[in-house]
Structures are given as structure tokens and as C-alpha cells.
N, C-alpha and C positions, 0 to 999 in steps of 0.2 A: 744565760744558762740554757743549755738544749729543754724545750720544754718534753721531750719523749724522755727523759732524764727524771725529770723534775715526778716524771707523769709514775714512771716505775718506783721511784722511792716512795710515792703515796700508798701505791700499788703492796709494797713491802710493810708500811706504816700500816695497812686498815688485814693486814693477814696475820691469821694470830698464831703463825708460829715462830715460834720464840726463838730460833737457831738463828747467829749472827749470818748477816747477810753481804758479801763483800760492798752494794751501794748504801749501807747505812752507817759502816764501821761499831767499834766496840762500845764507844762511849752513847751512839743514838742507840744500839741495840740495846744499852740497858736502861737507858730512858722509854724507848717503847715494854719493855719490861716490868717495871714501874708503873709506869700509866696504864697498860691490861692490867694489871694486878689489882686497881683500882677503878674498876671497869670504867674507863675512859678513852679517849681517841686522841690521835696524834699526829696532826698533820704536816706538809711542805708546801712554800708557796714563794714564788719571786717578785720580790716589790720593787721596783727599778732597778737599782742596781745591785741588789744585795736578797741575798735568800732568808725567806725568815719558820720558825718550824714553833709552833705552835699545841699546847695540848690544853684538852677539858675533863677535869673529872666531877663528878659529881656528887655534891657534898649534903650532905642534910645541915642546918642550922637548927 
């Protein structure tokens, strides 16, 4: 996967505006939607052979 690719959808992931963005599609835009909403992060990363997209929100216990 081109990593200048990989580098812009992070770039889209860590920006908080919320308009779908054509490299993330509908279904990531409403998962990064979600996860702002729970003030958290979300990020993209290529593990061999295969892309893995990751979030953290932070919970009190």
C-alpha cells in the first residue's frame, strides 16, 4: 500500500472535521465520528500484508 496514502488518511483521521472525505469512505467517516464524539483517536497503519485501523477512547472505570 503506497505509504503517502496510508500517511493522508492518518492526516484525515487526526482532523476533526467531520465532512466525509472521499480517502476514508462513509463507513470510516462514521467511525472517526464516533470516536471524536468520545474524545478519542483513530488511527491507520500497514502490517505486512494487510491494513489495520485502530482506535482509543478513554474510559474512566
Amino acid at each position: 500500500y503506497p505509504k503517502e496514502k496510508l500517511q493522508r488518511i492518518n492526516a484525515e483521521l487526526e482532523n476533526q472535521d467531520l465532512t466525509i472525505h472521499q480517502e476514508l469512505g462513509e463507513g470510516l467517516a462514521f467511525i472517526k465520528h464516533l470516536t471524536l464524539q468520545m474524545k478519542g483517536s483513530l488511527r491507520v497503519a500497514e502490517q505486512s500484508n494487510y491494513i489495520t485501523f485502530s482506535f482509543e477512547v478513554p474510559i474512566q472505570l
